[in-house]
Structure formats: C-alpha cells, structure tokens
Backbone bond lengths (Angstrom), bond angles and torsions (degrees), N, CA, C in turn:
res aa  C-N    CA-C-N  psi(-1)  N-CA   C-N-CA  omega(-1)  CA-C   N-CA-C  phi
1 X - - - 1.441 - - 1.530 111.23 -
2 X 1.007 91.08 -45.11 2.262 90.51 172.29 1.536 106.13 -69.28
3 X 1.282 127.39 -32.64 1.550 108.46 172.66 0.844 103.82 -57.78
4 X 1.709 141.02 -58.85 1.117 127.45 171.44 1.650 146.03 -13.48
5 X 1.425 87.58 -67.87 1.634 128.48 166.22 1.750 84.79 -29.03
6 X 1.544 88.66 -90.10 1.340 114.21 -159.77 1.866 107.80 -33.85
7 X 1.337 130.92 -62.40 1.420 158.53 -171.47 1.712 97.84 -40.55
8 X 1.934 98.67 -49.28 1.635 99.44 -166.17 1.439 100.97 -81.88
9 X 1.456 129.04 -18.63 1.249 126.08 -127.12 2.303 84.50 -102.96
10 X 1.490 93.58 -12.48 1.862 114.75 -169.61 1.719 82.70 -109.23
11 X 0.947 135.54 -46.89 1.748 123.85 -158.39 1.675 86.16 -71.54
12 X 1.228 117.67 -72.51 1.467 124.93 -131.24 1.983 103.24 -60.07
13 X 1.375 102.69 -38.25 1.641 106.58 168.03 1.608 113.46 -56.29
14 X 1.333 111.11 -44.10 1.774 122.55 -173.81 1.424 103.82 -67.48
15 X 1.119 118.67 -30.69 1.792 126.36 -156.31 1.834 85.99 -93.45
16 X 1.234 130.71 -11.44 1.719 141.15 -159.09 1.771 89.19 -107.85
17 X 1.033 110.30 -59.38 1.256 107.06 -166.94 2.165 118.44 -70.03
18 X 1.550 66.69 -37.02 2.213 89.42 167.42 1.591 102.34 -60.34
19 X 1.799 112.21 -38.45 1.974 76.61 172.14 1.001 96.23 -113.88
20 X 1.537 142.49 50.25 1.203 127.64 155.79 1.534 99.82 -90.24
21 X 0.980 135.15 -15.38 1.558 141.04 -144.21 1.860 96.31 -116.59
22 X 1.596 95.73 -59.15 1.678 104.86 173.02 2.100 105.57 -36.49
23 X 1.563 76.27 -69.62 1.811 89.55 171.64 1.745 123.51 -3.81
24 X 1.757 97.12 -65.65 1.065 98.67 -147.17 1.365 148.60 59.09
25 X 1.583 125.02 22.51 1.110 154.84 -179.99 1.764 113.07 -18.24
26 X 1.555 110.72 143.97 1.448 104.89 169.62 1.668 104.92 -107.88
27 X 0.939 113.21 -23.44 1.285 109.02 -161.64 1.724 118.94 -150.88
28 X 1.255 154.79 161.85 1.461 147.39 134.97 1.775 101.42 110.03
29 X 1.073 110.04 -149.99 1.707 109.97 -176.73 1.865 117.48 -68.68
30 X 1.153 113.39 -27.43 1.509 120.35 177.53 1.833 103.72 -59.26
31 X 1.452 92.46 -48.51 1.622 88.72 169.02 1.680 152.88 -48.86
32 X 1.418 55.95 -36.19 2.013 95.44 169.02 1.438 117.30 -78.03
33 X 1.582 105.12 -46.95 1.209 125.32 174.23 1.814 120.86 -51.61
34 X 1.630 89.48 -37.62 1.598 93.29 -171.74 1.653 115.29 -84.88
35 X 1.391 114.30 -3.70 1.632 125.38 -177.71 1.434 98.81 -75.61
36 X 1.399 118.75 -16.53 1.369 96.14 172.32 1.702 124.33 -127.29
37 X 1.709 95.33 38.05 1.914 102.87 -175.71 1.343 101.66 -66.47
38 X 1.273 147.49 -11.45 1.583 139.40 -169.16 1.592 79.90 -74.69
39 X 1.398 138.46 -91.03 1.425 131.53 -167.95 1.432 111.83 -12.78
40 X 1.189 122.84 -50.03 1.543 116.69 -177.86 1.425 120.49 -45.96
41 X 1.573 125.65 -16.52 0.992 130.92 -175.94 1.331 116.31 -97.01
42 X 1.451 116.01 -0.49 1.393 136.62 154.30 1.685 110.48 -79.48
43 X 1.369 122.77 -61.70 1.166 116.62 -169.56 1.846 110.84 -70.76
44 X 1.445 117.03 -24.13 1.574 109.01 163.10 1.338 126.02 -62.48
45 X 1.957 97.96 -37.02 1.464 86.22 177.50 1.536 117.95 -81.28
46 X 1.108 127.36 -4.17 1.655 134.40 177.60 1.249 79.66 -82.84
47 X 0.989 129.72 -68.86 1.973 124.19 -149.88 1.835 90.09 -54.51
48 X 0.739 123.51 -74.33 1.818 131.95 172.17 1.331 113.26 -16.18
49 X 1.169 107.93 -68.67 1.511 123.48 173.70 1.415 112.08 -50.80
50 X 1.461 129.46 -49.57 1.483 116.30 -165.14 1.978 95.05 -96.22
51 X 1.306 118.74 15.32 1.469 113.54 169.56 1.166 113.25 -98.54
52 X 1.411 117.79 -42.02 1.464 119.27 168.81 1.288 106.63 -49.69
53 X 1.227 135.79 -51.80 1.318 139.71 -140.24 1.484 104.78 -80.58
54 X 1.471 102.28 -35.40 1.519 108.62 175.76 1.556 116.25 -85.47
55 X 1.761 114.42 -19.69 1.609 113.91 169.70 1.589 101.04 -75.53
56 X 0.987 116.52 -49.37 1.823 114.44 170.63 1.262 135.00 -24.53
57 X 1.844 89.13 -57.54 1.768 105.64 164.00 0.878 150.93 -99.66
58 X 1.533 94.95 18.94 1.281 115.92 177.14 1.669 107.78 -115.19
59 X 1.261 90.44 -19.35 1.955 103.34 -169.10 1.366 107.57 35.41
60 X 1.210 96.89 51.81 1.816 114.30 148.05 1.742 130.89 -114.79
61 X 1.215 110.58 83.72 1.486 128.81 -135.30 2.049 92.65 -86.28
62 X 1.634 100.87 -23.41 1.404 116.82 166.48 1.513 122.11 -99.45
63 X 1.153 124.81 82.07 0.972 115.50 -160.08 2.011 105.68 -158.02
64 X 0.870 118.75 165.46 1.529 126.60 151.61 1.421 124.28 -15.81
65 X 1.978 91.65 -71.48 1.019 99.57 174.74 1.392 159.69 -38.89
66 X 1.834 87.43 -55.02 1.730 109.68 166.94 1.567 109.64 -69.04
67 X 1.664 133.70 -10.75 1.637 117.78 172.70 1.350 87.66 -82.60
68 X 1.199 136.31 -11.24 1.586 119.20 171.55 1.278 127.14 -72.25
69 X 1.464 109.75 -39.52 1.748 121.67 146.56 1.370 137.88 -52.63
70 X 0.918 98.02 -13.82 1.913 115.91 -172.42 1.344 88.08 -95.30
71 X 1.690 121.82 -74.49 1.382 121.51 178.97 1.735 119.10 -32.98
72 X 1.604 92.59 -52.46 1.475 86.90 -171.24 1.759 126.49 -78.41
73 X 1.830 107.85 -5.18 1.351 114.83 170.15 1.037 104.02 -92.09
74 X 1.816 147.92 -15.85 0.942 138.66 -175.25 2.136 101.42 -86.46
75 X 1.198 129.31 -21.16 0.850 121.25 -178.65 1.564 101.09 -102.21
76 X 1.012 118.91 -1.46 1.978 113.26 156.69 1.519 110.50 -74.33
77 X 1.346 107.54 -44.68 1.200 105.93 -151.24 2.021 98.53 -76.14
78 X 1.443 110.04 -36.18 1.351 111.81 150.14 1.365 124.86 -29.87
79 X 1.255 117.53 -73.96 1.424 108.84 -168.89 1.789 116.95 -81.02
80 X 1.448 92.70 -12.93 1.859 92.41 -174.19 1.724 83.33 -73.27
81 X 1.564 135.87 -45.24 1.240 125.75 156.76 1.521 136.21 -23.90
82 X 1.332 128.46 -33.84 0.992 171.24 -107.25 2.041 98.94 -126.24
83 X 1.558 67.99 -81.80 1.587 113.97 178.55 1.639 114.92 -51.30
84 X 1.381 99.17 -69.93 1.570 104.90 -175.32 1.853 120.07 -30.81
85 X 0.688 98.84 -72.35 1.468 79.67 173.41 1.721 143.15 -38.88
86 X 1.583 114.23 -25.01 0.982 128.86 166.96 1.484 100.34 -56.60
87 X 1.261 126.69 -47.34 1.699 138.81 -158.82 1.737 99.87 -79.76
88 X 1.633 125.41 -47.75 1.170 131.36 -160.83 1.361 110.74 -85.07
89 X 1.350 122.67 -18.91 1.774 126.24 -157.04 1.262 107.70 71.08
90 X 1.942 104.81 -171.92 1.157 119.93 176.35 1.327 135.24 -17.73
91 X 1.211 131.13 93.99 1.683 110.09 160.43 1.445 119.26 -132.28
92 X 1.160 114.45 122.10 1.666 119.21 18.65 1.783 98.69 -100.94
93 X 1.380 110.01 169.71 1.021 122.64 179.15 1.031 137.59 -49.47
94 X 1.377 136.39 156.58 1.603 135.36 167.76 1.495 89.48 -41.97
95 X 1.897 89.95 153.79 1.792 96.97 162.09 1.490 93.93 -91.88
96 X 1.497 124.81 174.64 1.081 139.63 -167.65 1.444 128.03 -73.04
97 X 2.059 100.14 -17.46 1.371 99.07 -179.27 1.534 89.96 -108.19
98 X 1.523 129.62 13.86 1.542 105.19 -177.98 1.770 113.05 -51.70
99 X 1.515 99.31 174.44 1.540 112.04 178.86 1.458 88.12 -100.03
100 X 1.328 140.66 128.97 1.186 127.24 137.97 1.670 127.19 -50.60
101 X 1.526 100.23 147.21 2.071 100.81 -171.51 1.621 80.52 -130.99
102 X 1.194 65.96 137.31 2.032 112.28 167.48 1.510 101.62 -97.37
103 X 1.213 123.15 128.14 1.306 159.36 -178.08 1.675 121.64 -108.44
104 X 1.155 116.82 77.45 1.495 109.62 177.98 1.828 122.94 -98.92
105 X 1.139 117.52 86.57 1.318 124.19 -179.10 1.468 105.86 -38.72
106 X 1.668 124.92 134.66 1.671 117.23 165.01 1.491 97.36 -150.05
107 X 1.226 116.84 148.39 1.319 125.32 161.27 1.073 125.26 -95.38
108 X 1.379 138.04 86.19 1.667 138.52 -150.77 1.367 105.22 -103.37
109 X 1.302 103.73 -14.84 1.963 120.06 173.64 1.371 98.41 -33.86
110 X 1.283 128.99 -66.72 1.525 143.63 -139.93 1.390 109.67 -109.29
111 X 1.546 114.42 -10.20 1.868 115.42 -171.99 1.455 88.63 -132.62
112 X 1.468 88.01 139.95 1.618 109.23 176.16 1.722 117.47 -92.38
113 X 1.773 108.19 44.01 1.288 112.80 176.20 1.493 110.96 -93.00
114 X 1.528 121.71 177.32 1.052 117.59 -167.74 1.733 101.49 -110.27
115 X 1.410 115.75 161.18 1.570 94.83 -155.56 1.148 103.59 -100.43
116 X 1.744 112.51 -22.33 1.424 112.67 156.64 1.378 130.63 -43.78
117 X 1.298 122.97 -59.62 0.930 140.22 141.03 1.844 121.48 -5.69
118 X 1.139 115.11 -52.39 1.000 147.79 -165.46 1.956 94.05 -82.18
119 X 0.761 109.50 -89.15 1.501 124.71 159.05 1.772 118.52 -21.97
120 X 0.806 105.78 -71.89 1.642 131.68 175.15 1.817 90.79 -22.06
C-alpha cells in the first residue's frame, strides 16, 4: 500500500506538469505551472524506478504494476523529448553570416533605474 502511496504521490505532480507543458498556456497558473516541467523528468524517473523494483520483486511482469512503468517511461521519454534541446543548442543552427544577440534579462518593474542607462 505505500508503494502505492509512494507511485501516486510521484505520478500525479508529473501527470500536472505533462499538461501544463502539453497546454501550452498564455496566461494564469498553467504558466506558472509550466516553469517547472524539467522536474517532471525527475518524478518519472523515481516513479519508474520504484515500479520496476516492485515488478522485479515481485516477478509479476503482468500486473498493475508494470502499466505503471510503461506510463511512467512513456512520460520520461516525453519530456526528456521535451527537454533535449535545452541540453543540445541550436537546431538547426545559426547560418554562418548570423549576428550573434546578447540577451540581458532586467527587472525595471521594481527599480527606479533608467533603461538607457542600463543599456549604455
């Protein structure tokens, strides 16, 4: 019963973040929701890990268990999908004469600097 526990307690956040991401959200909690789909690829592979372990030791290869493994490698393999590109860079690549751009994140919402300034 605690594998259980444990299995739903790793699916049900991963399966939250899987349609926060599916979604594609413009606006409200999904948005919020989707800043953190890379984690999901933590809680599939824990969810994965403690299903095998229990189809293993149980050597019940038909069972409950293993659609819990299937589920939970099919939603790794999603988001490591997902994912990969963050890890690989560009694709496809700059063309050869691009300009490279510099990107400077600022929050000017909250500071009374000037953005020129800022820039400069």
């Amino acid at each position: 019963m605690r594998v259980r526990a444990v299995v739903v307690g790793l699916l049900l956040p991963a399966a939250l973040l899987t349609t926060a991401r599916a979604l594609e959200p413009a606006s409200g909690f999904w948005i919020q929701a989707e800043a953190f789909t890379p984690l999901a690829i933590v809680l599939y592979a824990a969810a994965l890990a403690v299903a095998l372990v229990r189809v293993v030791a149980g050597r019940r290869w038909r069972s409950a268990t293993s659609l819990v493994a299937v589920a939970a490698l099919a939603g790794l393999v999603v988001h490591g999908w997902w994912f990969a590109p963050m890890l690989t860079g560009a694709n496809p690549p700059p063309a050869p004469d691009a300009v490279p751009l510099t990107v400077l994140p600022a929050n000017l919402a909250q500071d009374d600097r000037d953005p020129y300034e800022l820039v400069r």
